[in-house]
C-alpha positions, 0 to 999 in steps of 0.5 A, a space after each residue: 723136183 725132188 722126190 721128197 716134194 713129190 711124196 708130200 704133195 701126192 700124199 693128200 692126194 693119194 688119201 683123197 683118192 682112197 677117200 673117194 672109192 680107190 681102196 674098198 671095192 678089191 680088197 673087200 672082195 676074195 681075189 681070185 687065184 690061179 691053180 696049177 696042176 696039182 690036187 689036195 689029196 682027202 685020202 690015205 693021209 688024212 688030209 696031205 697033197 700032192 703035186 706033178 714030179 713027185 712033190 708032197 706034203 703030209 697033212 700037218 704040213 699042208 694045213 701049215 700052207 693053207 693058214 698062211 694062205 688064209 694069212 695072205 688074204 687077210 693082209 691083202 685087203 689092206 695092202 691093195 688100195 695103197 698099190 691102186 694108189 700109188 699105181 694110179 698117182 705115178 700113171 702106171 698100168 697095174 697089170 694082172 690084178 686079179 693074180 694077186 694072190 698066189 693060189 693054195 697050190 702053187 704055195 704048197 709047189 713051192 713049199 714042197 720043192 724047197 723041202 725037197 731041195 732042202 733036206 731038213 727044213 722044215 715047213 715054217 722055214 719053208 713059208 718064211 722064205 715066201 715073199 711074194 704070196 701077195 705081188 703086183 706088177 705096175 707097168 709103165 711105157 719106157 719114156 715114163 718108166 724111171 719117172 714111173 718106178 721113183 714115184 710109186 715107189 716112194 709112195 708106198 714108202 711114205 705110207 708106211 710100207 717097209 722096204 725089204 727088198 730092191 732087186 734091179 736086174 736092168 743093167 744085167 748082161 744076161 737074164 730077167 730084166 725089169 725090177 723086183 721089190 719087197 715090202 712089209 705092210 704097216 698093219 698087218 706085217 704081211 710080206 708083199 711084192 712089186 714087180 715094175 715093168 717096161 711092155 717088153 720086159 712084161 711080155 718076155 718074163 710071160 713068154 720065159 714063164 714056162 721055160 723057167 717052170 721047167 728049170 726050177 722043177 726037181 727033176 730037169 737035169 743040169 743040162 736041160 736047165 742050162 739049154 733052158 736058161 740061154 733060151 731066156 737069156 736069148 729072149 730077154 736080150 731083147 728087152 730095151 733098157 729105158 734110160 736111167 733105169 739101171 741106176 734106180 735105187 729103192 727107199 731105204 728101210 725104216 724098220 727092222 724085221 720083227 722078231 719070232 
């Protein structure tokens, strides 16, 4: 069957299952975020922040990464029921989320390193390279993996969802293995991200999460960074490639991006 015949007939089924409670409990609930070791600083500056390693912002700045937080929150409540639904039509398990939104402070981490790696940019440039403020991760055992992937992602296209990003790392030799994609919602423009999972890639980007933390911070020198790369490599060589995988290529982009 082909995937055009899939989308039509789970469409009405997908509105169906919204229809009946699939859409309204997560998104008219805040979601929770997670922290990082970092604090809003109510001091010296008026308002700033700053995180381990050195990381700031000024004030000005950091209400910038607060707005675009609140912006995030905002577009979640429309974004979640479609990846419920799309998550429950293809049978994939949507792991974690409840982390469906990056905190305030891990945006500002992020924000302040890429000013810091990036002198000269500013902090709406710095946001505008965020794409993944609101993420999911739809997993799927390795039999059903391809299967999987091909449904839930030609789903959230036939709803409207823009394809902007399609990041297969399943036939790489080294490194990450799974796929990361990118979408830009229908209603509200919002950035969002799906990450699509095997258990074992799931469990070894968990496992490697600390380890790529530390490389990305600014002061790990080049060479513990290397000595922290082969120990991905290492784990992720050990993730099975479900058959087909490295071969699965996203829906095409409807739209352009806006502009301003």
């Amino acid at each position: 069957m082909d995937i055009a015949t899939i989308t039509s007939r789970t469409a009405a089924a997908a509105a169906l299952a919204l229809a009946l409670g699939l859409g309204a409990a997560p998104g008219a609930q805040a979601a929770p975020t997670v922290g990082v070791a970092a604090q809003a600083v109510r001091g010296d500056d008026g308002g700033g922040w700053q995180g381990e390693g050195g990381l700031t912002l000024n004030a000005a700045d950091n209400a910038r990464v607060d707005a675009f937080a609140d912006r995030a929150k905002r577009a979640e409540r429309s974004i979640s029921p479609q990846v419920r639904a799309a998550a429950r039509l293809s049978s994939a398990e949507l792991v974690g989320f409840d982390h469906r939104l990056k905190s305030p402070d891990s945006l500002k981490r992020k924000v302040a390193t890429a000013m810091k790696e990036h002198p000269g940019q500013n902090v709406n440039e710095a946001l505008a390279d965020i794409k993944d403020s609101v993420r999911y991760t739809l997993q799927w055992p390795d039999a059903r993996y391809t299967a999987g992937v091909t449904v839930a992602s030609h789903l959230l296209s036939a709803w409207g969802n823009d394809s902007t990003k399609w990041s297969n790392t399943w036939g790489r030799a080294k490194g990450y293995r799974a796929i990361n994609s990118g979408w830009r919602a229908p209603r509200s423009e919002h950035l969002f991200e799906v990450q699509f999972h095997t258990p074992a890639s799931k469990n070894a980007q968990e496992v490697t999460h600390k380890l790529y933390e530390e490389q990305r911070l600014p002061g790990t020198t080049p060479e513990r960074a290397k000595e922290l790369q082969e120990q991905q490599d290492a784990i992720f060589a050990a993730v099975p490639v479900p058959q087909g995988a490295d071969r699965l290529s996203g829906p095409a982009p409807t739209r352009s991006a806006p502009v301003g």
